[in-house]
C-alpha positions in Angstrom: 148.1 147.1 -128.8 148.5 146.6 -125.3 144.5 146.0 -124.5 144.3 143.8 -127.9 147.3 141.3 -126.0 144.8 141.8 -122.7 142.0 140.7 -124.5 144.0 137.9 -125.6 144.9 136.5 -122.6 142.1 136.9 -120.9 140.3 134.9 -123.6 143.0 132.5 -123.7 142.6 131.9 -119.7 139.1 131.6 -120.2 139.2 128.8 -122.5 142.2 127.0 -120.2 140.1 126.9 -117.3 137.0 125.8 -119.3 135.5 122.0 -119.0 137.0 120.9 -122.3 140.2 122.0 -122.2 140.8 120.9 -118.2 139.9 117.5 -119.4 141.9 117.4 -122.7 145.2 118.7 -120.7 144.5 115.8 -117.8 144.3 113.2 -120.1 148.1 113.9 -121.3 149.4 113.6 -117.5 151.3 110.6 -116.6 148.3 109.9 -113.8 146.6 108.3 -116.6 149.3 107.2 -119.4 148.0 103.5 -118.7 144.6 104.4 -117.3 141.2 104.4 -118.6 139.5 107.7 -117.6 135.8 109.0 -118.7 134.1 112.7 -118.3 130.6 113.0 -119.6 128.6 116.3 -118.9 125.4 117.3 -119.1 122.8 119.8 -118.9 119.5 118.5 -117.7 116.7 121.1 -119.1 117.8 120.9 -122.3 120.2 118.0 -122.7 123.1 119.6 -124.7 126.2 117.8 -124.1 129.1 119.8 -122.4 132.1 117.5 -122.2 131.8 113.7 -123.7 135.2 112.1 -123.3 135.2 108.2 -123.5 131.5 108.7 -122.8 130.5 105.0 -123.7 133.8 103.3 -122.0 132.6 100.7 -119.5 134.4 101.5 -116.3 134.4 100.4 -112.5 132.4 102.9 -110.8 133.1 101.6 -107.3 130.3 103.2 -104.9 129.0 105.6 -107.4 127.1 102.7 -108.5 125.0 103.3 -105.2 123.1 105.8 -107.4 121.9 103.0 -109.3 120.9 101.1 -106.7 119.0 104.1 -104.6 117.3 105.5 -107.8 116.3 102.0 -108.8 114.8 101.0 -105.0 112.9 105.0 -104.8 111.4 104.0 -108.4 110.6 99.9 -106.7 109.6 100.4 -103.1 108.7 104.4 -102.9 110.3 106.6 -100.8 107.8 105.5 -97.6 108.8 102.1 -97.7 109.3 100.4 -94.3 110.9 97.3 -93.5 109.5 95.2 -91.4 110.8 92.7 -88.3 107.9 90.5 -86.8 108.0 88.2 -83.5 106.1 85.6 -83.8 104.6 82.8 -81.2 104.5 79.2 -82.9 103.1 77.7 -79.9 100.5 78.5 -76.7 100.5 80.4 -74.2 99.3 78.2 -70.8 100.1 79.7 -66.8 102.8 81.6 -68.4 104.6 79.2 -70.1 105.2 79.3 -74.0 104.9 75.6 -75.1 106.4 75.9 -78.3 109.2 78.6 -80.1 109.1 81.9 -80.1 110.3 83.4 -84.1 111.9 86.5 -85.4 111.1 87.0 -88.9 113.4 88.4 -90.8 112.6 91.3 -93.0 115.5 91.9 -94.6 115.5 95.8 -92.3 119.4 96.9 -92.4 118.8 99.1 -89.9 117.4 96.8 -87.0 119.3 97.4 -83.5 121.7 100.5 -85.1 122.3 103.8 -84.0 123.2 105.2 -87.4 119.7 106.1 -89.0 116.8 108.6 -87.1 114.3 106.7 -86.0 115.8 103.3 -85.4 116.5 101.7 -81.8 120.2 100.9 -81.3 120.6 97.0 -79.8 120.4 97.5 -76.3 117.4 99.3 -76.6 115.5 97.0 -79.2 116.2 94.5 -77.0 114.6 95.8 -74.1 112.0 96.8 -76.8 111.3 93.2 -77.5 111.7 92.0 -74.2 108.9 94.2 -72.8 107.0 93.2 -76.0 107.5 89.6 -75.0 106.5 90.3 -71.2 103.2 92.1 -72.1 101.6 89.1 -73.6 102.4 87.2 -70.4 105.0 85.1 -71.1 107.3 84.0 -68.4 109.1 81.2 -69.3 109.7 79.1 -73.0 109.6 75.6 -73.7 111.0 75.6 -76.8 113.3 77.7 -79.0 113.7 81.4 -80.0 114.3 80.9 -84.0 115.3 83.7 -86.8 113.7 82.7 -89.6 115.5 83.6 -92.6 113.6 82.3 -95.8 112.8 85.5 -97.0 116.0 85.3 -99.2 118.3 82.6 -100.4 121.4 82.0 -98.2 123.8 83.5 -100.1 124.7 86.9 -98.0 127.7 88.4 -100.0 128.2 88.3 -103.8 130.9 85.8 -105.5 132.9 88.8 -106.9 134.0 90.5 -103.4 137.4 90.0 -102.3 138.5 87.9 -99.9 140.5 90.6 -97.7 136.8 92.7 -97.8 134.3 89.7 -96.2 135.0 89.5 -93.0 135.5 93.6 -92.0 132.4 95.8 -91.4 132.1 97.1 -94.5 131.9 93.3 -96.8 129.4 92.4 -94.4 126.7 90.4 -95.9 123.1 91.3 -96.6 120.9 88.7 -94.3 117.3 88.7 -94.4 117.7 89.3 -90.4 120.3 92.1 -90.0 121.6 93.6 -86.8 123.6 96.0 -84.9 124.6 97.1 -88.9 126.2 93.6 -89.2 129.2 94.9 -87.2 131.5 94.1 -84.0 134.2 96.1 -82.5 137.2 93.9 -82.0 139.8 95.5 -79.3 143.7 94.6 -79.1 146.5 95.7 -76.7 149.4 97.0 -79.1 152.6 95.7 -78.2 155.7 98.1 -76.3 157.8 97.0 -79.4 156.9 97.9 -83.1 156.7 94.5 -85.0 155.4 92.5 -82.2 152.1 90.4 -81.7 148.9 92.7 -80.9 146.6 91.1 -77.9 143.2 90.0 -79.0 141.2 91.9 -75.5 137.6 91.1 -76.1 134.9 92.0 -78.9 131.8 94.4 -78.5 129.3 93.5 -78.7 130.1 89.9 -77.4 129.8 87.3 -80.7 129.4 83.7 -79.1 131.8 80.7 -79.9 133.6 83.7 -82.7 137.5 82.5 -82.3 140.6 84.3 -83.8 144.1 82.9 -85.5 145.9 86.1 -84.5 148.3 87.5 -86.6 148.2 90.9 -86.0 151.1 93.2 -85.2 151.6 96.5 -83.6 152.5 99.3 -86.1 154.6 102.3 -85.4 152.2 105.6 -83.7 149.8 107.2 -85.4 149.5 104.8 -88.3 146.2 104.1 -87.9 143.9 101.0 -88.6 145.5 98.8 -91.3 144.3 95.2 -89.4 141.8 93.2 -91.4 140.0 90.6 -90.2 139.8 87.5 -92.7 136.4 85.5 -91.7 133.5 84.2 -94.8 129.8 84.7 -93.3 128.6 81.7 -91.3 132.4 81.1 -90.4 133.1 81.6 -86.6 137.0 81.3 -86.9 138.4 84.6 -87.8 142.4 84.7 -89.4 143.7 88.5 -88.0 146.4 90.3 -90.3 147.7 93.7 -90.6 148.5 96.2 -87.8 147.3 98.6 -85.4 149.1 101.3 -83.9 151.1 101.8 -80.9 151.3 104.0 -78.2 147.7 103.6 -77.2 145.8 101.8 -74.2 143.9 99.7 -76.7 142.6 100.3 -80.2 139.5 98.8 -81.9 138.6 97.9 -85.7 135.6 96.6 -87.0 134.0 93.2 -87.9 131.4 91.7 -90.0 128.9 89.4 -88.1 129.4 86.2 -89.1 125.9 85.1 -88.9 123.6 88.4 -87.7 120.0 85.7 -87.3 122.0 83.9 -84.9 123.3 86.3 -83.3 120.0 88.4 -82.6 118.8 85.2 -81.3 121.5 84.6 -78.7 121.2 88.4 -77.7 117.2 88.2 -77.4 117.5 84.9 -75.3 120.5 86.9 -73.2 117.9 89.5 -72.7 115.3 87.8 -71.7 117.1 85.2 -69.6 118.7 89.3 -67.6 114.6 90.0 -66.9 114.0 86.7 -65.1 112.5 84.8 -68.4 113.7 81.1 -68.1 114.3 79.6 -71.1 114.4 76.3 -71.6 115.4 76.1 -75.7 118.6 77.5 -77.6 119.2 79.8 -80.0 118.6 78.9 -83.5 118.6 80.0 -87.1 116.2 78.5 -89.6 115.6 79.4 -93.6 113.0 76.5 -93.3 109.5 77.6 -94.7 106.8 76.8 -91.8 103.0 77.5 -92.1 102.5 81.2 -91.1 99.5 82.6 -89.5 99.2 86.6 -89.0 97.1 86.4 -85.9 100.1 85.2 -84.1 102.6 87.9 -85.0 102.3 90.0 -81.4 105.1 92.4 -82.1 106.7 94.2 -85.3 109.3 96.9 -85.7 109.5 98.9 -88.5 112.4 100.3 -90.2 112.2 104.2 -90.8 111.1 105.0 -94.4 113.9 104.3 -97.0 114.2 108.2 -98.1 116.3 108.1 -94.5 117.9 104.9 -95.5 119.3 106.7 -99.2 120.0 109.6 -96.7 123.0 107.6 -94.9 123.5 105.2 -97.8 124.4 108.0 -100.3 125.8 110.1 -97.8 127.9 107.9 -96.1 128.7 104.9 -98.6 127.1 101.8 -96.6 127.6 99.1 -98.7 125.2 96.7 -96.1 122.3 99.5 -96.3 122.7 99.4 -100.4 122.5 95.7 -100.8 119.7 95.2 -98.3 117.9 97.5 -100.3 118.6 96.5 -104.1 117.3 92.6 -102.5 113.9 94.5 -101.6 113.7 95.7 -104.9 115.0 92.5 -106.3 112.1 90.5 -104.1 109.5 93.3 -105.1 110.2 92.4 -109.3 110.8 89.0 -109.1 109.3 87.3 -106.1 112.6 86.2 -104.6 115.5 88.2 -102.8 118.6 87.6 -104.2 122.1 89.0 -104.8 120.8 87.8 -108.8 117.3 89.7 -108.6 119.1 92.8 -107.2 121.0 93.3 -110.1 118.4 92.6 -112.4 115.8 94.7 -110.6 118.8 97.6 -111.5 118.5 96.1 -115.2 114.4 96.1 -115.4 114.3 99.6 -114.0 116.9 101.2 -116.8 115.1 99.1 -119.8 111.5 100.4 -117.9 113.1 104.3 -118.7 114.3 103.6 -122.0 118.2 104.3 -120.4 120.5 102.9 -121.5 121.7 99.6 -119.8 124.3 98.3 -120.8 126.0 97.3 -117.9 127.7 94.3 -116.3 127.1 94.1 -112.4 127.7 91.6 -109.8 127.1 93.3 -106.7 124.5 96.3 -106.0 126.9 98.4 -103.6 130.0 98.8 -105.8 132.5 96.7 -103.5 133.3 94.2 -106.3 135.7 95.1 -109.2 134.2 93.5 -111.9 131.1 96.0 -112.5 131.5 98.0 -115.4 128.9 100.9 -116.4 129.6 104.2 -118.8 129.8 107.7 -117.5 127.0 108.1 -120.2 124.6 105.8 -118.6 125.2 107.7 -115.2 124.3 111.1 -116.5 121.6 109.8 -117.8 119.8 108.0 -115.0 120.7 111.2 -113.2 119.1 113.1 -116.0 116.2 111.1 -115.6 116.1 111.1 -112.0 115.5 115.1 -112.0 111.7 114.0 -113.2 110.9 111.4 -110.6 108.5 112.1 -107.7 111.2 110.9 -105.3 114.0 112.9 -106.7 113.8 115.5 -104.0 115.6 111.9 -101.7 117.5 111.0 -104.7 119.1 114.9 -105.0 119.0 116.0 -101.0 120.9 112.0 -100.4 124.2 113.3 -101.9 126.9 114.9 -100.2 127.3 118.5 -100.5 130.5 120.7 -101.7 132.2 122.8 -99.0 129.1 121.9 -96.5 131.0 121.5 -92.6 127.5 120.5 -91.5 126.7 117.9 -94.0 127.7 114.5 -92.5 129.1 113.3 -96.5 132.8 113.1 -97.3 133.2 116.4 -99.3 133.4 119.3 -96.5 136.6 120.5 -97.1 135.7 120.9 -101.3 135.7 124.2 -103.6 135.2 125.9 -100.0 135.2 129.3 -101.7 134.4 128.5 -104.8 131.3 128.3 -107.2 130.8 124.6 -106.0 130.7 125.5 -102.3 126.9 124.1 -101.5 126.0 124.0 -104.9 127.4 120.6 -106.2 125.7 117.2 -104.6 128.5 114.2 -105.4 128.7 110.6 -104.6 132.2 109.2 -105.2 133.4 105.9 -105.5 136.7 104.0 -104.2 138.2 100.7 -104.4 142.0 99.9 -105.3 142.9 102.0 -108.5 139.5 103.5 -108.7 138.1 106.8 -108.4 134.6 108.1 -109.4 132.7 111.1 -108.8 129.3 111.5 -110.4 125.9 113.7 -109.3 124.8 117.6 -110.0 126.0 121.2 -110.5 124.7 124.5 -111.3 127.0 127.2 -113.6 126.8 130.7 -112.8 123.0 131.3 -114.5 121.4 128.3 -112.4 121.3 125.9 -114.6 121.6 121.7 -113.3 124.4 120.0 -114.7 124.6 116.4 -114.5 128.2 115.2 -114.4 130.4 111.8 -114.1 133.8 110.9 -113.7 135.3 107.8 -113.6 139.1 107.0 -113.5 140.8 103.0 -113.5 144.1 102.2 -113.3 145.6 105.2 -112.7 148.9 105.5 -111.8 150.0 107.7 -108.6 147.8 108.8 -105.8 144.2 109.1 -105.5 144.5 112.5 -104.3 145.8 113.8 -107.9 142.2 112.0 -109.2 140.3 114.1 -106.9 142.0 117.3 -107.4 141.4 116.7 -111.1 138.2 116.1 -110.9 137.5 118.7 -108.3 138.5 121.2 -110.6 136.7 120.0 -113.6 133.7 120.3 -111.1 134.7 124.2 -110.4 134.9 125.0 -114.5 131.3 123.4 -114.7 130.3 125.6 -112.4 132.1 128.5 -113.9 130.1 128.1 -117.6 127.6 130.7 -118.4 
């Protein structure tokens, strides 16, 4: 009798800890009494579902919806693609003297002048780069102007449907057909002896010309961290400062968007020059003006690295600037023209291309507005998809991996120990009230699982979310 009760419970225990039944004992848990929350499982040989719980509810996905957006620009642009950044001479040469402007053409390259992707030159030394670039064709002093051109997309940098608090920190920085330095400043403050008192406004790095701050910032209590924001729409160089930073420290930095990167790289190239004895007689301008262009006179172009390594940091890391910059590429691949509008229709042209389902309602590319809605259904199956694609090796290898201390992704610490534990590749989203995890498992016998979880409006902390989730991963992994 005694081993019939064993067998009992250990086939009861089973079944507790299976996919199913984690899922159907979560959703009963006051996390989600008011939420909406969606599981859909897969496995990707043979397509049987293995979980399918509100499977076709259109959720926010937050930054899972990066997986759109890389799948769609590998299928678009290839995984070799390259953006380009030309300088350009619109003018002679004569005794050393440029009689006319000198252009930077803006190719839309996220990466130009950061530090952040292998293979790309950081500012200070794309500067000298360019300098010695502009040296080597003899060129000692300008008449005219150093321009960034910017017509290769419209002017619109940010979507409509990101919040205002976002647009002027580093990570609602817009997507400019000239990017630089990852659209990003370090702004330093002195905290205050007293908690509750004004924060001093110390200097920016790099240096943004003519940038000006209403400072409202206070000084927290120690060890509470960064919770200033910096209030400032692109092409805006007055910047309203709320929030706190903590005390108890020398000085402590948080991180801007660029209010206008063309300009900027302008005013830094000019500085450069002007350092190595070039006198310049012109300013530093910005122009989306469309002038008569002749190859022969671009004498210098710097190349991005290829966009696997791009998905690499963008998947990995959850750079919103990296993921528009490239869904506008894909956008001005289909449709002729870069927009925030032909990015998220290039998304919608590459699902209706694989017979996926698409319907989805996006406004942004990088998952940073609330208003996008997609079905856990729809993510499974891209990634479903995705496991046939010549690319999928940068797709798959661009996600963060479970338990992995050397991986640079956010999951390190996961299922260390468990069946997850370098197995599962994830990308997670989060914005406020939203938590997504999507990607690929393997159970016990090998097999690739393609998973996605979305949860809205849940009540409590976003820690519970991931420990749910986390352990709906482990019994996926468990299934043999």
């Amino acid at each position: 009798m005694s081993k019939i009760l064993l067998a009992l419970f250990l086939c009861s225990s089973l079944f507790a800890q299976s996919p199913k039944s984690l899922v159907h004992k979560y959703q009963k848990r006051e996390a989600f009494k008011n939420s909406q929350w969606s599981v859909y499982a897969q496995y990707v040989e043979n397509g049987k579902t293995i979980v399918d719980h509100n499977g076709h509810h259109s959720l926010t996905p937050a930054s899972g919806l990066k997986l759109f957006t890389t799948a769609t620009a590998l299928d678009i642009l290839g995984e070799d693609f390259r953006f380009t950044t030309r300088l350009y001479l619109n003018g002679k040469i004569e005794k050393g003297r440029l009689n006319g402007n000198l252009i930077i053409i803006g190719g839309g390259d996220p990466t130009l002048g950061s530090a952040q992707v292998k293979g790309s030159l950081p500012l200070d030394s794309l500067m000298m780069n360019w300098t010695q670039a502009i040296k080597k064709i003899g060129i000692k002093k300008f008449k005219g102007d150093i321009i960034t051109f910017t017509g290769l997309y419209d002017e619109q940098a940010t979507p409509g449907y990101w919040y205002w608090v976002d647009l002027g920190n580093y990570y609602g920085a817009g997507s400019h057909a000239l990017n630089i330095n990852d659209n990003l400043y370090h702004l330093f403050f002195k905290p205050a002896k007293r908690i509750g008192s004004p924060a001093k406004v110390l200097r920016t790095e790099p240096e943004i010309p003519n940038l000006t701050f209403i400072n409202n910032m206070k000084t927290g209590k120690k060890g509470s961290g960064d919770n200033g924001y910096i209030y400032c729409a692109p092409n805006q160089f007055s910047a309203t400062l709320r929030g706190t930073i903590p005390a108890g420290v020398k000085e402590f930095s948080i991180k801007g968007a660029i209010p206008d990167p063309g300009l900027f790289a302008a005013q830094e190239l000019k500085r450069s020059l002007e350092k190595n004895n070039i006198k310049i007689n012109g300013k530093a301008k910005v122009s989306g003006s469309k002038f008569v262009f002749d190859e022969k006179n671009v004498f210098h172009t710097t190349s991005s690295p290829p966009l696997r390594e791009i998905i690499y940091i963008i998947n990995k890391r959850s750079n919103n600037l990296y993921t528009e910059a490239i869904g506008k590429m894909a956008g001005l691949k289909t449709f002729n023209y870069g927009s925030n509008k032909n990015s998220v229709k290039a998304i919608s042209a590459f699902f209706e291309r694989n017979n996926l389902d698409d319907e989805m309602d996006l406004y942004d590319v990088c998952g940073l507005s609330p208003t996008n809605t997609i079905t856990t259904k729809m993510m499974v199956e891209l990634l479903v998809k995705m496991t046939g694609h010549k690319s999928f090796d940068a797709f798959y290898n661009s996600m963060a991996v479970a338990g992995n201390k050397d991986d640079i992704g956010y999951f390190k610490n996961w299922g260390q120990g468990t069946l997850i534990e370098n197995n599962a590749r994830i990308k997670s989203g989060t914005i406020n009230r939203v938590k997504s995890h999507s990607g690929y498992v393997r159970d016990r016998k090998g097999r690739l699982i393609a998973f996605s979880m979305i949860a809205n409006n849940y009540k409590g902390r976003a820690k519970n979310i991931n420990n749910m989730h986390k352990k709906i991963l482990i019994a996926l992994a468990k299934l043999n």
